[in-house]
C-alpha positions, 0 to 999 in steps of 0.5 A: 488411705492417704489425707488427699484419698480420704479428702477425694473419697468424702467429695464423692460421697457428698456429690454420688449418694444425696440419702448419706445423711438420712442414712446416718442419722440415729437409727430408731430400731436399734434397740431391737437389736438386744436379743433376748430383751423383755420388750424385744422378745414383746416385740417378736411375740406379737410379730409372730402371733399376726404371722402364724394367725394369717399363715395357719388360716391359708387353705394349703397349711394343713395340707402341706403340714401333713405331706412334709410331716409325713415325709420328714418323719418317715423311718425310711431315711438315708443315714449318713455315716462317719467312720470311727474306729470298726464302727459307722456313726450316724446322727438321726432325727425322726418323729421319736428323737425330735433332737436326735440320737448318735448311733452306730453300726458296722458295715456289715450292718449298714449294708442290709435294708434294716441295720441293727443300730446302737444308741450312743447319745440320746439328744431328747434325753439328755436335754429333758435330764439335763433342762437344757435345750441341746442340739447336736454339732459334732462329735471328735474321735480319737483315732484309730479305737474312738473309744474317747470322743469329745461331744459338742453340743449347742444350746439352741443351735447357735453356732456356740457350743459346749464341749464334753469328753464322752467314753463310747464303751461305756456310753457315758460322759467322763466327769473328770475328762476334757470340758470347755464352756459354752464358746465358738470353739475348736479341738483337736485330739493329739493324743488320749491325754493331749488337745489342741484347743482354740476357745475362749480362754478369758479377756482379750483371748477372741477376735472381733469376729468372737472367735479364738484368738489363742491356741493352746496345747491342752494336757488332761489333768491341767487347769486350762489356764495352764495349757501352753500357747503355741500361737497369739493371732491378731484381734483383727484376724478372723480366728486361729485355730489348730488341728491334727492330721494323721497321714499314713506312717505319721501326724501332723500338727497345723496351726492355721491362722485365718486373717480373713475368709479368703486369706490364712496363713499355714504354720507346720509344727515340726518338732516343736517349731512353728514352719510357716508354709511358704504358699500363697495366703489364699490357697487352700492345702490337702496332705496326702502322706508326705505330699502337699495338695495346694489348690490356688485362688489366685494366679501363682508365680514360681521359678519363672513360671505362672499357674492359673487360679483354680488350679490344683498343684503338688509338692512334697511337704518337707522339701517346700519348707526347706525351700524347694519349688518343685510343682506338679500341676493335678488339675487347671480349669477352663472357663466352664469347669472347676474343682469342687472339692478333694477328698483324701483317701490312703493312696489317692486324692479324688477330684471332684470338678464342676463342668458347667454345674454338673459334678464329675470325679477324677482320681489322682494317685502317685505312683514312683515319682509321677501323678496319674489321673484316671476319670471315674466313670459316674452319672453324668448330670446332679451332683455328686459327693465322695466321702472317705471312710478311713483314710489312713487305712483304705481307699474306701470312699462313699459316693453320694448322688442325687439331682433335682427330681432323683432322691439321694443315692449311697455307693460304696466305692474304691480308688482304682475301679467303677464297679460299686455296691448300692448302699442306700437309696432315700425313697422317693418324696414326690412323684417325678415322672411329671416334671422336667429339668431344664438348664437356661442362661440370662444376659447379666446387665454387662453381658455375663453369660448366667447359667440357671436351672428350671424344674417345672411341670412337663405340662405347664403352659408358657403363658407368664401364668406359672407360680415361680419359686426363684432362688439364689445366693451368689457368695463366699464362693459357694457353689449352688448345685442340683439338690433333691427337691423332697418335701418341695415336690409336695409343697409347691411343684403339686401346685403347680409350682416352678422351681428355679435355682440361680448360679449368679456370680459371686458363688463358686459354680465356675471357680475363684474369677466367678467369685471374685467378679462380685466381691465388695465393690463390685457386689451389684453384679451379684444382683445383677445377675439375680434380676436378670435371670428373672427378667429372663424367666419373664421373657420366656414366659415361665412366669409374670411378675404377678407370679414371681417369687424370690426366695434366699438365707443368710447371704441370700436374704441379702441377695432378696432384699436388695432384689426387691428394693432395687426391682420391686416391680418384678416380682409379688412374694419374698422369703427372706430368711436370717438375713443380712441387711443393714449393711452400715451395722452387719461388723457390729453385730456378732461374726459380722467383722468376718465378712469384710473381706466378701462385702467391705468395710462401712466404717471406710467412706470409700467402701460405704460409698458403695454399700450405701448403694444396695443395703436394703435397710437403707434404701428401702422407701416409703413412697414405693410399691414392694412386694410382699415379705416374710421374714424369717430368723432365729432368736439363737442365731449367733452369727448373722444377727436376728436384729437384721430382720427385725429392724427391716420389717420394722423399717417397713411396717414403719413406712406402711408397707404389708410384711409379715415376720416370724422369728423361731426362738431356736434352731441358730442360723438354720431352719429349725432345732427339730422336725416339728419346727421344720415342718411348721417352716416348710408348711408357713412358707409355701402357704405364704407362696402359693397364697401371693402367687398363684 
């Protein structure tokens, strides 16, 4: 920005947002934005002892506490599985493993009504033998025999982790094997005695963002100090990161340096040598033997010739690096479609498109010298998922289905035909003959045609009088889709409850445009939409304003709080869970700097100009009428900072506004850490719903 643009930006300022100046002013509730502090674990001690005494005391806490705790510790579960080696894993929480074990079985196993399963790690006791409040993350096998795994394990379910090399014949951590301290870290096996590794190797080795900023090749027995740099990326990037890829005949060795969420850029270490792949900076890669899957978030010009966003293209890899443009296209979009997701078996990539928030699969497979496409016939509407098993040795793929009032369903598929075995089948939650699924549109304030869903009762009466549960996100392109309603079946459509899920823009339903149309400055379009949609829901007479609730996490605790700040008057309930919403602080606080790319800069005047518009710290009044909140969040959230929420309802009970706020000591940036803490979730929420809205 020049001296005449930062001079034009500051008039505007000065003319456009007469709050600037109070909302730069000292903020009083910073200081809760010291985690752990005495006084501001006081603070949150007492906010939760006024939260849980009300909740606790509702009439339908006991009652939706035993139906979610029943459900969630039901033994009759569906266990999703990994491949490693001859044998599934899978990692299982019940009523007996409050944080879980790893466990696996063969498939001839899983495939019967009672597998016989093997514990590998005990999560409960470890924590209890060790002291350390421990949650699962993942675990990384070393192909093909995973006898060697590396084990990442969280203190609290923060997004930090401790990583540990475990044998899985003899079921025990190695002492003297591959170890890194408690960071945001990255591995990757190369061999049984090599890894790459993206971590926190000492000052200056994190981005803003504290992810890695280094990648290192690792070899077992060395210091870590002494693994070799392959790649230094800027302080200002969002993370490096490096992994290993095995295709069919040979390994690959990436190193992706993300710039920001939506920008990267690909190096191919061939031989030693960094390669940067010569596609676009937004574009997402798959590899399929020695082909190069590269799917667009933006229009591409090559050899005279324009692909359109969204659209997913092929070339060999080799001959991209030396310099060939030879492009096959696999997938365009329409204006109602896009991809979803591509998963990579042996011989194939399966597609899976999103036509107008409905999943469907296409197989695309090489044959010779040409790409062909064969559609898979599957249920037509909910959502669908593929995961392969073996990629390197089969065309094997488990195929997920569920929708809104179905359980998820488990098959057994394989590239080139429909027929498919029945895995598992989650029993039902809730008794669904009752209700329906319907699919509306709202018009936006310009116009924009916004898709949502309705689930409610096939006897609910359109007279504005229905308690109604309105949920969002619209960002980060992340598409929300149908989803079994478990536990809510109890929870709230037994209430009489209507559940309604907003596919506004900002998310991924309709590709990279329907993102793009409301990143940074044209965020409010978001809103927009989010409020539109209960305008439409009042016009239809769904519901009343008396009777709307609004509910959203992380990026969609922002989206509710700038609904209820712009809107108040439409609605009378607001679940607001690990939230963003002091848009001035968000890149000072923890991953906040990684999220510039979706909402802005605040420290840029001309950015803040329009952040200053919605953050719902800043705008949020005295002298209006709001409904009323419960905040949620975590203390061991490390990446969206607890202190958001905290210093809101502050703000608010400040002002003389009625909020109630509960902060969960674990459980990161999810829910809970465990099934207890879920269920305590599950139970305060929906008690706070039905008591504010029917």
């Amino acid at each position: 920005m020049n001296l005449y643009q930062k001079i034009a930006s500051m008039a505007l300022l000065a003319l456009a947002l007469p709050r600037l100046a109070s909302a730069q002013d000292s903020d009083p509730y910073q200081w809760l934005e010291e985690v752990r502090g005495e006084r501001q674990m006081q603070w949150v001690a007492g906010q939760n002892t006024t939260a849980l005494r009300e909740l606790q005391s509702t009439p339908e806490y006991e009652e939706i506490l035993h139906s979610v705790r029943t459900a969630l510790n039901t033994s009759v579960r569906l266990p999703e599985v990994t491949q490693h080696g001859r044998f599934l894993y899978n990692f299982l929480i019940d009523a007996e493993h409050q944080r879980g074990v790893w466990r696996r079985t063969t498939m001839q196993q899983y495939q019967r009504q009672q597998p016989a399963w093997e514990t590998i790690i005990d999560v409960d006791q470890l924590a209890a033998r060790e002291n350390e409040k421990w949650v699962w993350h993942d675990a990384q096998c070393l192909y093909p025999q995973a006898r060697r795994c590396l084990i990442l394990l969280s203190r609290g379910g923060g997004d930090a982790h401790v990583v540990r090399e475990f044998d899985t014949v003899a079921r025990r951590f190695i002492e003297d094997g591959f170890r890194l301290p408690e960071a945001k870290s990255e591995v990757s096996w190369i061999d049984q005695n090599t890894l790459l590794v993206g971590t926190d190797f000492g000052a200056g080795t994190l981005t803003a963002s504290g992810y890695a900023r280094v990648v290192k090749e690792w070899k077992r027995g060395t210091p870590l100090a002494e693994a070799r740099t392959l790649y230094e990326g800027a302080a200002d990037d969002m993370r490096i990161s490096a992994h290993h890829q095995l295709t069919a005949g040979e390994g690959l060795q990436f190193v992706t340096r993300t710039i920001n969420f939506y920008r990267s850029e690909l190096f191919w270490r061939d031989h030693g040598t960094l390669r940067k792949l010569p596609v676009p900076d937004d574009a997402q890669t798959f590899v399929l033997g020695g082909q190069l899957a590269i799917q667009l978030n933006s229009d591409w010009d090559v050899n005279g010739k324009r692909y359109p966003q969204g659209a997913l293209l092929a070339t060999d890899l080799r001959r991209l690096v030396g310099g060939e443009r030879q492009l096959a296209v696999l997938f365009t979009p329409t204006p109602a479609s896009s991809l979803d997701g591509v998963t990579v078996t042996r011989g194939a990539l399966l597609l899976n498109i999103l036509d107008n928030v409905r999943n469907r699969l296409v197989e695309v497979r090489r044959v010779g010298q040409q790409w062909r496409q064969r559609k898979v016939d599957a249920p037509a509407f909910g959502q669908l998922e593929a995961s392969a098993l073996d990629p390197l040795a089969s065309d094997d793929y488990i195929l997920k289905v569920t929708d809104f009032l179905n359980p998820t369903t488990t098959y057994l598929g394989r590239i080139g035909n429909d027929q498919r075995t029945l895995l598992k089948a989650m029993p039902a939650y809730f008794d669904a003959s009752a209700y329906k699924v319907q699919q509306f549109h709202a018009a936006s304030k310009d116009g924009t045609q916004v898709p949502y869903f309705v689930v409610m009762s096939k006897q609910a009466r359109l007279d504005g009088g229905n308690p109604t549960l309105l949920n969002g996100y619209g960002g980060f392109q992340i598409p929300m889709k149908p989803h079994y309603l478990g536990p809510m079946g109890d929870a709230w459509l037994k209430h009489g409850g209507v559940y309604v899920l907003a596919n506004i823009r900002g998310g991924g339903e309709f590709g990279p445009s329907w993102h793009q149309a409301a990143v940074k400055q044209n965020r409010q379009r978001a809103y927009d939409d989010f409020l539109a949609v209960a305008e439409d829901l009042i016009q239809r007479k769904i519901t009343s304003p008396r009777h709307l609730g609004i509910s959203g996490r992380s990026n969609g605790g922002l989206l509710v709080g700038v609904a209820f700040t712009q809107r108040p008057d439409l609605f009378n309930a607001v679940i607001c869970g690990a939230p963003l919403l002091d848009m001035q602080r968000f890149t000072k606080l923890l991953a906040g700097p990684s999220w510039m790319a979706e909402y802005g800069d605040p420290d840029d005047p001309a950015q803040w100009a329009y952040l200053s518009k919605y953050s719902p710290y800043q705008n949020v009044l005295k002298d209006r009428h709001y409904p009323r909140v419960l905040f949620t969040t975590s203390t061991s959230d490390d990446r969206v900072h607890p202190g958001h929420a905290r210093k809101m309802a502050a703000r608010m009970e400040e002002q003389g506004h009625d909020v109630l706020y509960w902060e969960n000591t674990e459980g990161g940036h999810s829910v809970a850490a465990s099934i207890e803490q879920e269920v305590q979730w599950w139970a305060a929420t929906y008690s706070f719903l039905l008591k504010q809205l029917k």
